[in-house]
N, C-alpha and C positions, 0 to 999 in steps of 0.2 A: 426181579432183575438180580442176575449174580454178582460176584463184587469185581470181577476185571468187565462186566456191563456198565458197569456204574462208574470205574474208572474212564472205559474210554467214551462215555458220555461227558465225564464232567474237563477230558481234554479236549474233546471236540468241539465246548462252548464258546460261539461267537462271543468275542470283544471287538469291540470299537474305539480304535485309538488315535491320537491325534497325530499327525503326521511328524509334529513337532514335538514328540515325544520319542522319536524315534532316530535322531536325526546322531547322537552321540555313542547310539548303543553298537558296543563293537559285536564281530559277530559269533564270537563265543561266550556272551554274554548270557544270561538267563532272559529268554523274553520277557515284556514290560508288560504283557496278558495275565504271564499268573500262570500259562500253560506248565511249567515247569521244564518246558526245552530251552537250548541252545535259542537264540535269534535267530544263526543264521537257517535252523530246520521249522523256525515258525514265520513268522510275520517279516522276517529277514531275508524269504526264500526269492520275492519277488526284485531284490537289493541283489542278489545274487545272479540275478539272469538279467540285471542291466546289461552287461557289457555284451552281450546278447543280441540287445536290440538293435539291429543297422540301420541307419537311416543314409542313404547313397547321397543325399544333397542334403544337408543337415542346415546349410547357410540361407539355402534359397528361399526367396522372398525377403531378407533382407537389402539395407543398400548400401554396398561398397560389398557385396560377399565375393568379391575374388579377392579383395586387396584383406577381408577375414581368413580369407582358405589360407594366403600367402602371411599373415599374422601367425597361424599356425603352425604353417610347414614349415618355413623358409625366412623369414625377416628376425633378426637378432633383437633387434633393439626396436620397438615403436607404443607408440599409446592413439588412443582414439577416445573421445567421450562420449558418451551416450546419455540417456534422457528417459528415466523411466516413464511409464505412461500410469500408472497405480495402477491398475487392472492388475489381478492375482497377487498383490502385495498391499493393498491399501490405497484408499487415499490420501492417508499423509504421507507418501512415498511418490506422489505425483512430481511429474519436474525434477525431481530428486536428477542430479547428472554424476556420472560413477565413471570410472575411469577401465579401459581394457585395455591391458597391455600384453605382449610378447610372453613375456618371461619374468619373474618375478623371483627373488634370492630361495634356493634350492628350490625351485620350480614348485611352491610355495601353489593351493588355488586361487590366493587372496587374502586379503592384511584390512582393517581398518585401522586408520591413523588415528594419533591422539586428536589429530582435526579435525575425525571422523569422517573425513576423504574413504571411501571405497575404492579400492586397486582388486582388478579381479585379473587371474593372471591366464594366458590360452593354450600355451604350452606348459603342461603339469606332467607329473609323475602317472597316473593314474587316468582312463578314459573310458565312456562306454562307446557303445557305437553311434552314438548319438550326442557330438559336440555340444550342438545345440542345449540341449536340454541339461549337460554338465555345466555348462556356462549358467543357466537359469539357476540352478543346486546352488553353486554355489553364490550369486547374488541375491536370492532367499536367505541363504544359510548366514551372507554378511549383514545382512538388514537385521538380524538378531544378535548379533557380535558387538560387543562392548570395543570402546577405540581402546588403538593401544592395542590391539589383540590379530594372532592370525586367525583365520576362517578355516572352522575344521567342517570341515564337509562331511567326513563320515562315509560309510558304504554308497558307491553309487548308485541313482535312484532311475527307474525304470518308467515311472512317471511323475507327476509334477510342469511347471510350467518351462518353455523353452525362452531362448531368449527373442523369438520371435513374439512371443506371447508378452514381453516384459517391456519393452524399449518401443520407442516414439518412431515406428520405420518410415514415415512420413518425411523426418530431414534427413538429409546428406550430412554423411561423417566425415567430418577434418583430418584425413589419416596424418601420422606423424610420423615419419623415420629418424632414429639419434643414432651420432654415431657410438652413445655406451650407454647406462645404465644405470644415469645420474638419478633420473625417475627413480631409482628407487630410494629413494633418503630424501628426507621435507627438508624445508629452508631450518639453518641452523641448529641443522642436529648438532649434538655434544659429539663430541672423539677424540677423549684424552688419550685414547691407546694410540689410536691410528688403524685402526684394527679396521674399521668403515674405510678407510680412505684405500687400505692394500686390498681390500674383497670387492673395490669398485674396480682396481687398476687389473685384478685379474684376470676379473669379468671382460672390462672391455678389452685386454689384451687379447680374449678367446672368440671374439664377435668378430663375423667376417666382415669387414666392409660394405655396406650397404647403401644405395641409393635407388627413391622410385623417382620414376620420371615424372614429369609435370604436363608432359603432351598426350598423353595416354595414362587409362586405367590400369590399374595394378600389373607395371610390368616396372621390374626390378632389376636394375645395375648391383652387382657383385660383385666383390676380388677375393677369390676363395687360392690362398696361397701366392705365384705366378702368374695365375691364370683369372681370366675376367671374362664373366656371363653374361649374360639378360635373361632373367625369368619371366616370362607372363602367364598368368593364371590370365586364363578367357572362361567367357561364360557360355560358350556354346554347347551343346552337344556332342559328345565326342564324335561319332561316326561324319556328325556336317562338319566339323572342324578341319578331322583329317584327311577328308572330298577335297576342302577347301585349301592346305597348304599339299595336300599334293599337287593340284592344278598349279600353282604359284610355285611348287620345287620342280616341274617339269617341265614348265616356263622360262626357270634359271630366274626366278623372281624371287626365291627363300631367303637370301641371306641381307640383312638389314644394311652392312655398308660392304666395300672393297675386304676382303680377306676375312670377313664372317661368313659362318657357316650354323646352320639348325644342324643342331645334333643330336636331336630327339625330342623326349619330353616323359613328362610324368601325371601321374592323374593322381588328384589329389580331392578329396571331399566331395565327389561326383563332376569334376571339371579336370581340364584337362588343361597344362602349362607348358609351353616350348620352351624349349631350352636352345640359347645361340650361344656360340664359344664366337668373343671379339678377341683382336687382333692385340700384340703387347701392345698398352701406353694406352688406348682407348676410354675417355673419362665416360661419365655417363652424359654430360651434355652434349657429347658426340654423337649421340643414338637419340637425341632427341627428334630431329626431325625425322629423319630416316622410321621410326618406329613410326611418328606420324603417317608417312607415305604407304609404309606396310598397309598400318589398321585402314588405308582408303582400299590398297589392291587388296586387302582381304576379304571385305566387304563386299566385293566385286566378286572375288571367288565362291563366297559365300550364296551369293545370288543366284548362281547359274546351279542351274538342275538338269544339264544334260550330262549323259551317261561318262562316264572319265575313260578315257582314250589308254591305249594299252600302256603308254610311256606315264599316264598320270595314275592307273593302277599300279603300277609297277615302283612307283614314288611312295603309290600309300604305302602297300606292300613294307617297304624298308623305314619309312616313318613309324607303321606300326611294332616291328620287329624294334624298334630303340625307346620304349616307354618304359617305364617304371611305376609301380603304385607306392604309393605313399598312403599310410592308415593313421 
């Protein structure tokens, strides 16, 4: 065997390394094989084609996953708790309950406290196609993080456990909406500067006004400047969605009170959110029941399967011509 044989035999030797051996290495690094490449041209190439991976429903099969999509896209300020199950983390990680929130200071993936509270954050800097599974990263990644410390997540990971694979889907989540950002600071933090106190007041100065409603799932009251919304993320199917609110906009049935109007929608995390523009002065417990009466005639709409009449294609038509995607 000649000597460039014998080199690229002794680079092409299998190692086997531990997943958690890899989790720090940046990716211009030397890999931790011994190959003598870069990370990211060895064992870092599959870290590299995460953001690659698309997963169209990334939420599905958990429960509350619209008022999750709407964590993500659209709610400023909220936390919810969860309940690991130990499967893929251990069983001393069982029951363990960790906290998901909005947003976290400079969109941060996650912090353990000195209390060793876990905050895992859903809107970050950084995503693959595959929510799910960055949310698992990084509550892996905190389960090994000392309190007191943020959660470096490192290259995003391609496989590994999602968070459907992690948490106890069995209960119903408590969603929370704030109106700022106080979650983020433990009871009696120190703040001799004030320094905490002006990076809270910023925060919540920049947070649109938020409220979900209590008569219905994840559908959300805004005041984004003047102007006052309702978002709801629904869990249908787009195409039966938008069968279904065109029968109901060609009905003269779309708009939730007197002077609202649907004025499109956006698809977000493989589901689809209407979007209503209400009237000035409109608080959220004004859409309460109104949004009730909807989710009944929707349901109704939802139901029929006979073919949509020229005036109710002609509704899709222009509902579908107003969406947006959201990634």
């Amino acid at each position: 065997m000649g000597k460039k044989s014998r080199q690229r035999a002794k680079n092409t030797t299998t190692v086997t390394l531990d997943p958690a051996d890899l989790v720090d290495v940046g990716p211009r690094e030397p890999c931790p094989c011994g190959s003598g490449k870069r990370f990211k041209q060895c064992h870092g190439k599959e870290r590299a084609q995460a953001a690659d991976t698309f997963v169209v429903r990334p939420f599905e099969g958990l429960p509350s996953e619209c008022d999750l999509i709407a964590f993500r896209e659209i709610v400023p300020s909220g936390t919810v708790q969860v309940e690991l199950t130990g499967q893929e983390v251990g069983a001393e990680h069982a029951r363990k309950v960790l906290n998901l929130v909005t947003l976290l200071p400079m969109a941060m993936p996650g912090v353990v406290r000195d209390d060793e509270t876990i905050w895992i954050g859903m809107q970050t800097h950084a995503s693959s196609g595959d929510p799910s599974r960055d949310l698992g990263h990084a509550i892996t990644t905190a389960l090994r993080t000392d309190p007191g410390h943020p959660v470096q997540v490192g290259d995003l990971m391609k496989d590994g456990p999602r968070l459907q694979d992690l948490i106890d889907t069995s209960k119903p989540l408590e969603i929370k909406v704030h109106e700022g950002f106080e979650y983020w600071v433990g009871e009696n933090v120190e703040d001799p500067t004030g320094e905490v106190a002006a990076g809270l007041e910023r925060a919540n100065a920049a947070a649109a006004p938020t409220v979900r409603l209590e008569s219905v799932e994840a559908a959300y009251w805004t005041k984004i400047g003047d102007r006052i919304y309702l978002r709801w993320v629904l869990p249908h199917t787009e195409d039966t969605l938008l069968d279904a609110l065109a029968r109901l906009h060609a009905a003269g049935g779309s708009a939730l009170i007197d002077g609202s109007r649907l004025i499109g929608s956006f698809r977000a995390l493989g589901v689809l959110a209407p979007v209503w523009e209400l009237p000035a002065g409109t608080e959220a417990a004004d859409v309460e029941k109104p949004a009730a009466d909807f989710a009944t005639a929707l349901e109704k709409a939802l139901a029929t399967d006979a073919p949509l009449s020229t005036e109710e294609r002609a509704a899709r038509a222009g509902l579908a011509s107003r969406q947006l995607t959201i990634r």
